[in-house]
N, C-alpha and C positions, 0 to 999 in steps of 0.2 A: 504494500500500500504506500502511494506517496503521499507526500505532507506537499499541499502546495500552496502557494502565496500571491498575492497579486502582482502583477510586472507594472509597476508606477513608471518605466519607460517609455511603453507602449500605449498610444492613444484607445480610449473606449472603444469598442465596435460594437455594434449594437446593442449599447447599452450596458457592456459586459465587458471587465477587467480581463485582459488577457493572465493566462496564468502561465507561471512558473513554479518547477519545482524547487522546495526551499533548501536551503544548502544545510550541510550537514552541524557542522556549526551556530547554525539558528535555530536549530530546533529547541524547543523547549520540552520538559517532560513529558507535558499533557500531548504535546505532539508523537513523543515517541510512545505513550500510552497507545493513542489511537493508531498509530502504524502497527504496535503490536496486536492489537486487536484479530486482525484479519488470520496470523497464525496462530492465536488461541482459538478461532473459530475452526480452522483446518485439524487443528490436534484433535479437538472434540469429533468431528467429522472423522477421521481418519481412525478413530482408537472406537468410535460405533459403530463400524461397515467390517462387513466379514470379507474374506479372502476375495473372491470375486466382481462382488460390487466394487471392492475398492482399486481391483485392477483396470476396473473402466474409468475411475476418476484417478488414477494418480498423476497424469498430466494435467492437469489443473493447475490453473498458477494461481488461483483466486477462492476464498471460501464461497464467492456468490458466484463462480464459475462451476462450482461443486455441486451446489446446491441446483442448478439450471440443472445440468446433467442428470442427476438423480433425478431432479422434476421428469425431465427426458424420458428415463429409462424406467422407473417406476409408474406414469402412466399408461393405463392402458384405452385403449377403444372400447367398445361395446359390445363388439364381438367376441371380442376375450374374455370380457368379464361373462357375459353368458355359458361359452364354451368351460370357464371355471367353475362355474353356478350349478352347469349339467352335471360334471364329472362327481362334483361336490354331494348334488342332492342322490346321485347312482351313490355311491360311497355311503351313504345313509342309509339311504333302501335296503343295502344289501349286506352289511356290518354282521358278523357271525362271529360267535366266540370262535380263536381259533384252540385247537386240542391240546392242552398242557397249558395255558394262558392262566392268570392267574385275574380273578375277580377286578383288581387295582389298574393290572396293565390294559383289559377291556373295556373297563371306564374311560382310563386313559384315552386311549383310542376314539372313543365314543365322542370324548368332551374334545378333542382336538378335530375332528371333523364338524363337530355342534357350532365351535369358535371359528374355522373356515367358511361355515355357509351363515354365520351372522354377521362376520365381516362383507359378505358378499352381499347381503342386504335378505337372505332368507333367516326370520326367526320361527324357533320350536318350543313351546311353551315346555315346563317341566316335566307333565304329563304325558306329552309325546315322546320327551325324550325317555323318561320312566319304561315309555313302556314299549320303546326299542332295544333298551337294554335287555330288558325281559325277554322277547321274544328273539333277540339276536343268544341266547343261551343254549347248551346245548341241551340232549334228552334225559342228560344225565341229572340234571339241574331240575327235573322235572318231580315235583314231589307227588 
């Protein structure tokens, strides 16, 4: 980030001080505060993205270059979101204990597809999901 200053050499143009950047020597703290800024924002950014995402931003020279990007790459169209929405609610429908699974790890399973399609904009009240757990059990379960 630069620190910049007005050029009192250079006549207004439209209204608007031409800028320059200020010399290193002029800065004052608050200025090198705000210059700092920009890579405490990248740290934070850099040290929350996992291996992947972060190999598509590490050419980034800028936190709001960062941020665009991610906007980029995390939006999606409608079509995807539907296409996720389908896979999502099959994933639901068709959820079965699998054989040696342990009560905890099928829950597991269960609330982590539940949290997929309410991020997706599909909610299932308690009840429903109660009683897909139930029926996604096996015969053995059956009293």
């Amino acid at each position: 980030m630069k620190i910049m200053k007005a050029n009192t050499t250079i006549a207004l143009t439209e209204g608007l001080p031409h800028r320059i950047e200020k010399p290193r020597d002029g800065k004052t703290s608050e200025d090198k505060i705000k210059a700092n800024l920009d890579n405490v924002a990248k740290d934070i950014l850099y040290k929350t993205l996992d291996k992947n995402t972060f190999s598509k931003i590490k050419m980034c020279k800028s936190a709001k270059k960062i941020c665009e990007k991610l906007i980029q790459h995390c939006e999606e169209n409608e079509q995807t979101k539907e296409n996720k929405l389908s896979v999502a609610i099959q994933k639901f429908d068709n959820i079965k204990m699998k054989a040696g699974e342990s009560m905890s790890d099928f829950n597991e399973r269960v609330s982590s597809i539940v949290n997929e399609l309410n991020a997706l904009g599909r909610v299932h009240s308690n009840k429903e999901i109660a009683m897909k757990l139930i029926r996604g059990l096996p015969k053995e379960w059956d009293v």
